[in-house]
FIPADO-869310 format. One record per residue (C-alpha): residue number from 0; residue in three letters; z, y, x. Coordinates in nm, 4 decimals, decimal comma. Layout:
! FIPADO-869310
<n: NUM&res: ala&up: Z&north: Y&east: X>
...
***
This chain:
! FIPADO-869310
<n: 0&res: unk&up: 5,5207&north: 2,0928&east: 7,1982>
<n: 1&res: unk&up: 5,6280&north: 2,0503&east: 6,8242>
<n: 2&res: unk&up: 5,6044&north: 2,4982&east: 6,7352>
<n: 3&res: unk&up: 5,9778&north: 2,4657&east: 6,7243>
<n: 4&res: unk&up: 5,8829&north: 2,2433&east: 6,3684>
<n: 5&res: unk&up: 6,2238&north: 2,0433&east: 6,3483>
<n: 6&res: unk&up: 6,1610&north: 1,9030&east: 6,0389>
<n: 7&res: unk&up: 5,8324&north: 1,7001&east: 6,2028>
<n: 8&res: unk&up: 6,0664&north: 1,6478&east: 6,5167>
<n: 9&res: unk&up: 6,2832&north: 1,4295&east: 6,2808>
<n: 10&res: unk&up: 5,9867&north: 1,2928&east: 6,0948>
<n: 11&res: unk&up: 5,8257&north: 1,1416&east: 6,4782>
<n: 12&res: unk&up: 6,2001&north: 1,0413&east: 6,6215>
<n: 13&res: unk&up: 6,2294&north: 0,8168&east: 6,2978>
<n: 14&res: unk&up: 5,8816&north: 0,7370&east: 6,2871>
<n: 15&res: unk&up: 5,9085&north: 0,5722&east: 6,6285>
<n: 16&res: unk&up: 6,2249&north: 0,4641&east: 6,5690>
<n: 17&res: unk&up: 6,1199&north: 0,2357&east: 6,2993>
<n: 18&res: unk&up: 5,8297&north: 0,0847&east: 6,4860>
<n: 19&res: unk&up: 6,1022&north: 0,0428&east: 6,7829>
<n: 20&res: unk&up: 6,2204&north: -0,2167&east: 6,5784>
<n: 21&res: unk&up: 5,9070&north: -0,4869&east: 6,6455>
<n: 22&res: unk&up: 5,6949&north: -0,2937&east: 6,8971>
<n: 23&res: unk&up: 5,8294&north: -0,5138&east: 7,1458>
<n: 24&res: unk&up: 5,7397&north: -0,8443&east: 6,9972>
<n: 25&res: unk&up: 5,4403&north: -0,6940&east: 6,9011>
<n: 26&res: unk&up: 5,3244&north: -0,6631&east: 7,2414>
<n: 27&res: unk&up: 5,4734&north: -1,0051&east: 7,3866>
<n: 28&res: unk&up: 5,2450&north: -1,1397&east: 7,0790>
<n: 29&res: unk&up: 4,9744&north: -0,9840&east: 7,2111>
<n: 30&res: unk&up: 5,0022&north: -1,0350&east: 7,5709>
<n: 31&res: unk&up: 5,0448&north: -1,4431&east: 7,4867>
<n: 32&res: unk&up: 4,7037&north: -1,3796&east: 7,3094>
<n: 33&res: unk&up: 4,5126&north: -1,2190&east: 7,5247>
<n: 34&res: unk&up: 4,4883&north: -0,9108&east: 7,3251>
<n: 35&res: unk&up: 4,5249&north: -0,6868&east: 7,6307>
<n: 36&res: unk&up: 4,2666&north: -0,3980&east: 7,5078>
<n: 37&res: unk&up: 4,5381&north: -0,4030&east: 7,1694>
<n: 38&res: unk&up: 4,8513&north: -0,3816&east: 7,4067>
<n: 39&res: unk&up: 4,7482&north: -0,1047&east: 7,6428>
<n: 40&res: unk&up: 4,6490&north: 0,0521&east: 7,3874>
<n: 41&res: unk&up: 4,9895&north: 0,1104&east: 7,1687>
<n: 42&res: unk&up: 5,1713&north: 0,1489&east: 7,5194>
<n: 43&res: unk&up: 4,8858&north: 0,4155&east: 7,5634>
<n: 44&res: unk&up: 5,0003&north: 0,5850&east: 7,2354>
<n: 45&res: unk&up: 5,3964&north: 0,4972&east: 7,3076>
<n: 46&res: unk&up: 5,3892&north: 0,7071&east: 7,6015>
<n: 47&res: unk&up: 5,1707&north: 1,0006&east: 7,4955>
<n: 48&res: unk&up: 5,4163&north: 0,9970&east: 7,1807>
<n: 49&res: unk&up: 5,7318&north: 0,9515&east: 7,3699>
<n: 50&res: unk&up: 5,6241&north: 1,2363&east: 7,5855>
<n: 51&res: unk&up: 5,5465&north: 1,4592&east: 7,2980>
<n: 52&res: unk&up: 5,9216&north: 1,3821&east: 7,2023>
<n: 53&res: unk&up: 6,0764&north: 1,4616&east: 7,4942>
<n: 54&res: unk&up: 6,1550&north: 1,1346&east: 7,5212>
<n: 55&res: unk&up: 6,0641&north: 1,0803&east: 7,9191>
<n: 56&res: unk&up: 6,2287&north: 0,7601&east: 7,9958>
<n: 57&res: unk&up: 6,0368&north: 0,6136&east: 7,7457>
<n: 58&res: unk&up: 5,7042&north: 0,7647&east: 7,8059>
<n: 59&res: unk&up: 5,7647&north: 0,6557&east: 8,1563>
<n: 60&res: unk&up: 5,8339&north: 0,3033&east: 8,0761>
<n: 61&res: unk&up: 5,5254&north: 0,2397&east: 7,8555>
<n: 62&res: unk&up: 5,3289&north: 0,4239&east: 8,1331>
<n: 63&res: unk&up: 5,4362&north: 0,1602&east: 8,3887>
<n: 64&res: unk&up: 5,3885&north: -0,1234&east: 8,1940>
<n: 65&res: unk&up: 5,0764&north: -0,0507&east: 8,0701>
<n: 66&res: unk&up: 4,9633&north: 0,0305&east: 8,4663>
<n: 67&res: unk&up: 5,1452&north: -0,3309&east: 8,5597>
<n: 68&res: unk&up: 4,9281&north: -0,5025&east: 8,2582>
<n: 69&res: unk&up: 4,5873&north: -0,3261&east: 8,4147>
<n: 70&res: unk&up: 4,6548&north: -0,4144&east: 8,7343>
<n: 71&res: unk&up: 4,7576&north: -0,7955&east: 8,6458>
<n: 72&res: unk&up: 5,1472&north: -0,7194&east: 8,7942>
<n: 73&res: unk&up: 5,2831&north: -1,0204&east: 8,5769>
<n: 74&res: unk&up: 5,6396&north: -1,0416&east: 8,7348>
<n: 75&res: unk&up: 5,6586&north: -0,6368&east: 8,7599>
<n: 76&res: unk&up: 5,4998&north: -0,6135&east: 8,3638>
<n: 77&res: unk&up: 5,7735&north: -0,8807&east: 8,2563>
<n: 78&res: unk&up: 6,0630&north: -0,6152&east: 8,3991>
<n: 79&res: unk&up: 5,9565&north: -0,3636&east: 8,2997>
<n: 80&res: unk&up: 5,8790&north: -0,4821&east: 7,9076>
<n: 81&res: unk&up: 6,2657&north: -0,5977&east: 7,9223>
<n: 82&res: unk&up: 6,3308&north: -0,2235&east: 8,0548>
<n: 83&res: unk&up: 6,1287&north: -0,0918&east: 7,7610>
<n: 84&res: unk&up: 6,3020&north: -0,2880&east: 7,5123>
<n: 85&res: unk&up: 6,6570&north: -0,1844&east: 7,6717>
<n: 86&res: unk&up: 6,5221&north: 0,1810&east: 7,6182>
<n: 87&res: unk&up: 6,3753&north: 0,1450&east: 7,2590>
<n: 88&res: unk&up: 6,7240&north: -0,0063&east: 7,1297>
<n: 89&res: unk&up: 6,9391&north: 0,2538&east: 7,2699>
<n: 90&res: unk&up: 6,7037&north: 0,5260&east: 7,1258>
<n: 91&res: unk&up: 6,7106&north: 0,3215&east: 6,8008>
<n: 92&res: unk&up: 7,0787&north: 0,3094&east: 6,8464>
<n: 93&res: unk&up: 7,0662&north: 0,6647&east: 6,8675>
<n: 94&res: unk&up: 6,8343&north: 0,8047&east: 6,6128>
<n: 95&res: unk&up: 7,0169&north: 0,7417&east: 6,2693>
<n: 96&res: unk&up: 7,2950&north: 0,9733&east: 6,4244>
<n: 97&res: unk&up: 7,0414&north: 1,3045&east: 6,4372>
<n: 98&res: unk&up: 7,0256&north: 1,4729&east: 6,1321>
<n: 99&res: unk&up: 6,7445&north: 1,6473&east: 6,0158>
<n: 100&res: unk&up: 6,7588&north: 2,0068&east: 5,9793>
<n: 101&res: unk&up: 6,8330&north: 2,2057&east: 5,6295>
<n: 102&res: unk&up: 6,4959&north: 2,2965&east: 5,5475>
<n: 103&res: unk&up: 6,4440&north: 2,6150&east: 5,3027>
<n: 104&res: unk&up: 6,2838&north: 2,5713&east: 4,9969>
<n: 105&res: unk&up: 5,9080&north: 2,6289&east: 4,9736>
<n: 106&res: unk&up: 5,7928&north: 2,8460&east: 4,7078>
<n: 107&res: unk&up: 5,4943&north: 2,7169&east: 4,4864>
<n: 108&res: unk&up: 5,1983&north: 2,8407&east: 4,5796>
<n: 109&res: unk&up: 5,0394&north: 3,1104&east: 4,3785>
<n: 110&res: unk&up: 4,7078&north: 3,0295&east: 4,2716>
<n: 111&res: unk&up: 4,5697&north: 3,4211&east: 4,1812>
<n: 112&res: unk&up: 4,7353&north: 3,4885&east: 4,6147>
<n: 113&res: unk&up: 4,4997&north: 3,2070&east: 4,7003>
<n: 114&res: unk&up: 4,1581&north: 3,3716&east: 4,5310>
<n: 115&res: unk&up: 4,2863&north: 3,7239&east: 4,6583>
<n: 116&res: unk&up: 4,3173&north: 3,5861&east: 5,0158>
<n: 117&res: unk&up: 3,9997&north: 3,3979&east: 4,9677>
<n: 118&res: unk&up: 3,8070&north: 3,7194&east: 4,8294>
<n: 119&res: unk&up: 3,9716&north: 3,9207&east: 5,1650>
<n: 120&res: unk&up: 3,8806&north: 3,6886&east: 5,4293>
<n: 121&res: unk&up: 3,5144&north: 3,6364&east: 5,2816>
<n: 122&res: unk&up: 3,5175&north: 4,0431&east: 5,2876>
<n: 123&res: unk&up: 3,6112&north: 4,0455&east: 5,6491>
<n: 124&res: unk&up: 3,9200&north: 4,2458&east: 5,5031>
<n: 125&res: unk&up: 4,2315&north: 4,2655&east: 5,7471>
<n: 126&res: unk&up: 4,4531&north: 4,2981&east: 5,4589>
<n: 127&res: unk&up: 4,4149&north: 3,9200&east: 5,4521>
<n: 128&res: unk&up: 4,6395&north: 3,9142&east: 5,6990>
<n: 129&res: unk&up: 4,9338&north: 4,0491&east: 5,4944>
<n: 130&res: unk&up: 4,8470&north: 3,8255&east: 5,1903>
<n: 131&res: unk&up: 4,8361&north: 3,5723&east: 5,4013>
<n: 132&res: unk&up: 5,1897&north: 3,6510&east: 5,5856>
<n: 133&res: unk&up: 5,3415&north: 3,6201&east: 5,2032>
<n: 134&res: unk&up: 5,2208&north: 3,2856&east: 5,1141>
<n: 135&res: unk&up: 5,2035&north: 3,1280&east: 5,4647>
<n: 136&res: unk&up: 5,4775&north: 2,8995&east: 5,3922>
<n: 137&res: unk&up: 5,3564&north: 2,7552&east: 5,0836>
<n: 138&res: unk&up: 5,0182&north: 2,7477&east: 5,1738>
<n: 139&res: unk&up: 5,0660&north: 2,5636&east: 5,4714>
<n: 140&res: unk&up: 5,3030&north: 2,2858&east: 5,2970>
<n: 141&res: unk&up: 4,9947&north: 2,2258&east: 5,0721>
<n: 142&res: unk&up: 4,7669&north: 2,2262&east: 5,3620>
<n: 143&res: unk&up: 4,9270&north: 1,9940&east: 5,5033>
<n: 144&res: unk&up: 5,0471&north: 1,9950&east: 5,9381>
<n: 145&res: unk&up: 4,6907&north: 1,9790&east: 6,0750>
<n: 146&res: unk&up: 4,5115&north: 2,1993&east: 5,7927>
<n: 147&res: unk&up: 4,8248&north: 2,4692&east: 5,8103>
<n: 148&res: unk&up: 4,7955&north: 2,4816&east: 6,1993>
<n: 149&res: unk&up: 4,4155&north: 2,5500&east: 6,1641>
<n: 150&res: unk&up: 4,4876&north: 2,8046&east: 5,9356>
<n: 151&res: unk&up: 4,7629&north: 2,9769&east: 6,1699>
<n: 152&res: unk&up: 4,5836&north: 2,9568&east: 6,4380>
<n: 153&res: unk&up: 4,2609&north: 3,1647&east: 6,2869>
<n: 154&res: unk&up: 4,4787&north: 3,4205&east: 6,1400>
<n: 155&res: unk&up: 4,6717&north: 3,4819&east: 6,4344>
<n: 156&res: unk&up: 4,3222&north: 3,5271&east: 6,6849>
<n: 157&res: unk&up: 4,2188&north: 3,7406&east: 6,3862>
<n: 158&res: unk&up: 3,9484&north: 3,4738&east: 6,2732>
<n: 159&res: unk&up: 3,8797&north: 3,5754&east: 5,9678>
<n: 160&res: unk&up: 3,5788&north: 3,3819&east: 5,9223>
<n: 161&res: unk&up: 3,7328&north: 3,0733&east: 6,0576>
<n: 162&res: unk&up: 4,0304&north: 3,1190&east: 5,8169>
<n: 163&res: unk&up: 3,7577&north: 3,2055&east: 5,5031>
<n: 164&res: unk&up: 3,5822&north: 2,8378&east: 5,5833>
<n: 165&res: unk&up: 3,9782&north: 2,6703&east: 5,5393>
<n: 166&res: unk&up: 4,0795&north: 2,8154&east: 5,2514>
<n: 167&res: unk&up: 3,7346&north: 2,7620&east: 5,0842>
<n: 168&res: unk&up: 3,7443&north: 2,4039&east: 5,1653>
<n: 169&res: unk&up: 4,1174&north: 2,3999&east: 5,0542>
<n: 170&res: unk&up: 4,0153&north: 2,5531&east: 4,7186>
<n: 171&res: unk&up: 3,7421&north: 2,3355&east: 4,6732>
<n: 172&res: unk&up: 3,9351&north: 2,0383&east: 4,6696>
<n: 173&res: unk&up: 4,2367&north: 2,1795&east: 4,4708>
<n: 174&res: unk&up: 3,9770&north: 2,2919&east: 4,2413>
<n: 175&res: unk&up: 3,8179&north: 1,9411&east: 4,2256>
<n: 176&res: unk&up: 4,1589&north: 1,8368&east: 4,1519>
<n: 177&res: unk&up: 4,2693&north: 2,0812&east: 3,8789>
<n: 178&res: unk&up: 3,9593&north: 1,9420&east: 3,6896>
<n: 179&res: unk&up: 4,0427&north: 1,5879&east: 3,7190>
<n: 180&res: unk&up: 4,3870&north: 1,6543&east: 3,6396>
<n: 181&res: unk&up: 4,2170&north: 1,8393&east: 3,3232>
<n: 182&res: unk&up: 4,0000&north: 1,5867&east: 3,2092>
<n: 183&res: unk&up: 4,3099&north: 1,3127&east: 3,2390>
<n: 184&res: unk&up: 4,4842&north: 1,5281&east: 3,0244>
<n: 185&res: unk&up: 4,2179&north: 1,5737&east: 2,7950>
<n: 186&res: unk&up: 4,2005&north: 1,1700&east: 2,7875>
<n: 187&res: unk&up: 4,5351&north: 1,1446&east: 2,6828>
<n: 188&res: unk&up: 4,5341&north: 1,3613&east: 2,4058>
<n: 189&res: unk&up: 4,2565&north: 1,2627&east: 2,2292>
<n: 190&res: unk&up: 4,3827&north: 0,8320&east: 2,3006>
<n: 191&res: unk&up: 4,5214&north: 0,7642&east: 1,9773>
***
């Protein structure tokens, strides 16, 4: 479900890993005060996470107690909380000995390959799609995960309007920030 990404596989397992650690009390908390909505809802997320993860025991766990919890199953929620904690401690347990992968080193992104793809996707221009190919990598780290997948996505249905309206709204707000970073600079210099 993750592209294959390992890097954001590692980022999630220790992600959830670290709220593991109070999830648990968290909920008991919540339960004793009646914040039910609050509860369901992070054992909602838990196990639509967990299942992302691959991580089914879990998912299935948070499922059931979130199901026991609706349907006012006190003795059945109170097992299966205990079985949920049992679960989030040995994936705890487990998680500091995955190691994430060797990523590659990104190349900085070429501002004059960012106006050229920009000019060839507002052009309707296919060769877009090779300028595009060459900075993919660095482009999408500055996109960031949801802005990059956007970006794949349109290039790879052939989009090329779709991909023109990203990368304009990408260079507007690197622009807005190459002027701020400008001005600060200009700020400094002329402080005495």
């Amino acid at each position: 479900r993750l592209g294959g990404d390992e890097a954001t596989l590692h980022r999630l397992l220790r992600r959830l890993a670290a709220e593991g650690d109070t999830l648990v009390s968290d909920l008991r908390q919540g339960l004793a005060q009646g914040q039910t909505a609050m509860v369901t809802g992070r054992l909602h997320r838990l196990r639509g996470g967990a299942g992302t993860l691959g991580l089914t025991r879990i998912a299935e766990l948070a499922g059931a107690v979130e199901r026991a919890i609706l349907e006012q199953q006190v003795d059945r929620m109170t097992a299966q909380l205990q079985e949920l904690e049992l679960a989030l401690t040995t994936f705890r347990a487990a998680v500091p000995a995955v190691e994430p992968p060797n990523l590659p080193t990104v190349a900085p992104l070429e501002w004059n390959s960012v106006q050229q793809l920009d000019s060839l996707l507002r052009d309707g221009n296919l060769e877009a799609v090779a300028v595009y190919e060459q900075i993919a990598t660095a482009l999408t780290a500055r996109l960031g995960e949801v802005g990059g997948h956007a970006l794949a996505q349109a290039m790879a249905r052939l989009d090329l309007a779709q991909a023109w309206q990203t990368i304009e709204a990408f260079m507007d707000e690197e622009g807005k920030a190459r002027i701020r970073s400008g001005r600060e600079e200009d700020r400094a210099r002329s402080t005495p």
